[in-house]
C-alpha positions in Angstrom: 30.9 36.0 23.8 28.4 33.6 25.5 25.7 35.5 24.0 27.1 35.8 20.1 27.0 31.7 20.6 23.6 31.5 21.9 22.2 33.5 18.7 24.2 30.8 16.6 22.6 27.9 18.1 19.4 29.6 17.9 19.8 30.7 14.5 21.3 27.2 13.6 17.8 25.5 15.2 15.9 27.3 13.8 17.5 27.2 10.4 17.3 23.0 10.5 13.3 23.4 11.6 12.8 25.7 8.4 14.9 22.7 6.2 12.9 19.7 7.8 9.5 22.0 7.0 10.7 22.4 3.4 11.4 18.4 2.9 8.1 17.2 4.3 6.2 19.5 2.1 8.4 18.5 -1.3 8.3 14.6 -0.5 4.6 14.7 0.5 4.0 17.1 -2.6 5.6 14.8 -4.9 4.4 11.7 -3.5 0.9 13.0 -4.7 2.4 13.9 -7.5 3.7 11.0 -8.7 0.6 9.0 -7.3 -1.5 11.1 -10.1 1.1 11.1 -12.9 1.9 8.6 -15.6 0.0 6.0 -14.1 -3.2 4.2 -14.7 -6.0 3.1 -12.4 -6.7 -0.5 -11.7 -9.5 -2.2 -9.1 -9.5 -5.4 -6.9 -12.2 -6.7 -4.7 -10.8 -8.6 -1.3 -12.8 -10.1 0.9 -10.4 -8.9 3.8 -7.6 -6.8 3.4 -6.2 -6.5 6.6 -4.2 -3.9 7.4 -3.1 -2.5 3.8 -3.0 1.0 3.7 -3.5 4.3 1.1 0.1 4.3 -0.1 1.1 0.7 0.7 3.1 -0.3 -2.7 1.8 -2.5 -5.2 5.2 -4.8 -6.9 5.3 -7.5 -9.6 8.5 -9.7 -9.5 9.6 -8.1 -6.3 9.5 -4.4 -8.2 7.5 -1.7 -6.9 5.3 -0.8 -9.8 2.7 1.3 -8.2 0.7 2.3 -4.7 -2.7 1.5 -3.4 -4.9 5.0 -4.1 -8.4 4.2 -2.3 -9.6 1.5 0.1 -13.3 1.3 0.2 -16.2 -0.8 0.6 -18.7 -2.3 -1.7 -22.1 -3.1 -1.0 -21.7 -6.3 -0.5 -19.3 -5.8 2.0 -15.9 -6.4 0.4 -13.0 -4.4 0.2 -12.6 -2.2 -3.3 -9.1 -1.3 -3.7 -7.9 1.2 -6.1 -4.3 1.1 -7.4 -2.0 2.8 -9.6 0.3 1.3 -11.9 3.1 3.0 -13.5 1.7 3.5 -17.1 4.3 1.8 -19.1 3.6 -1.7 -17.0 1.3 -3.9 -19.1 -1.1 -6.1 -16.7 -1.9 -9.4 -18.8 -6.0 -9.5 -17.8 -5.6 -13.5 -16.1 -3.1 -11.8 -13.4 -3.9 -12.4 -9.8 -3.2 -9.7 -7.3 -2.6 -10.9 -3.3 -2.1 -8.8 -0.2 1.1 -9.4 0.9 2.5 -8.9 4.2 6.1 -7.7 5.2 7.7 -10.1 7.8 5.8 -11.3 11.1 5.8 -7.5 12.0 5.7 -5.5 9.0 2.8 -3.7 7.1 0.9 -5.1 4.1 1.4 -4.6 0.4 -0.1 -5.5 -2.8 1.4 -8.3 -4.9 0.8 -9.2 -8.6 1.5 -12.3 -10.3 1.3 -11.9 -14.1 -0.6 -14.5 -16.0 -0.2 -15.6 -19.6 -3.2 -13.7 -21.9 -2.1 -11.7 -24.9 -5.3 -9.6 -23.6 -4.1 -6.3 -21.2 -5.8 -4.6 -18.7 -7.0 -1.0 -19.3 -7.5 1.8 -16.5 -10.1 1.4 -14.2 -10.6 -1.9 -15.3 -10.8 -4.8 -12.1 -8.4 -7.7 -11.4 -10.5 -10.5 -11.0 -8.6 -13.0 -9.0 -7.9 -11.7 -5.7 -6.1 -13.3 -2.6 -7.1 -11.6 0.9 -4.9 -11.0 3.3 -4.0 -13.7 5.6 -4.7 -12.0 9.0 -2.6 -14.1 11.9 -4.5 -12.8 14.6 -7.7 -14.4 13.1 -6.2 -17.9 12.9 -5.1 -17.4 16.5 -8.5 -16.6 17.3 -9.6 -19.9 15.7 -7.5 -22.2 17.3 -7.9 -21.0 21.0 -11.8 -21.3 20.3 -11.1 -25.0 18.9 -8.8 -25.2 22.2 -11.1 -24.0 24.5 -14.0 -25.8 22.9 -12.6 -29.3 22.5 -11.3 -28.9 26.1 -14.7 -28.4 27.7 
């Protein structure tokens, strides 16, 4: 009897592995997936993006309309993001995109404030005003050196 309900447990363990397997593989399949279909490619230059990520979500009004694609560097040293936007969102060409970050805690995220031009941004074309991220540890940095500085 003891046995029969080990080979259950076993069999049950190892049924929930195989499930959990099966999930990660579908969401991280269509997560790439969706990342490459019905979107379009847009470009940002920052000069600091702090600690945005490849899949961090890019939202307008609030509403996630995209994900960052590629973070990279230019040569002259600034961060070139790639995102994609869902293809039916229009991007008026005087938008400004800012990295956004989630609480005191929380990870980064693209933000996009529409402008007002009648003109629309195509794929792969660039946003041209960009707001870096505003990286807390560096202002802490700053006012201990003005601290320490002023105090000596």
């Amino acid at each position: 009897m003891q046995l029969r309900e080990s080979r259950w447990q076993v069999v049950a363990f190892v049924a929930i592995i195989l499930i959990s397997i099966s999930f990660s593989f579908y969401f991280s399949d269509w997560h790439n997936r969706w990342m490459k279909r019905d979107t379009y490619a847009l470009n940002a230059q920052f000069q600091n993006v702090g600690h945005l990520r490849i899949g961090a979500v890019v939202k307008l009004a609030g509403v996630t309309i995209g994900r960052v694609s590629q973070i990279g560097l230019n040569q002259d040293y600034q961060a070139v993001v790639t995102l994609q936007v869902m293809h039916h969102i229009q991007i008026p060409d005087d938008s400004q995109i800012g990295v956004v970050t989630r609480g005191v805690l929380g990870g980064n995220y693209l933000e996009i404030t529409p402008g007002f031009d009648d003109i629309y941004l195509k794929a792969n074309q660039r946003i041209v005003h960009a707001q870096s991220a505003f990286v807390l540890e560096n202002l802490i940095t700053k006012i201990v050196a003005a601290v320490s500085h002023g105090g000596s």
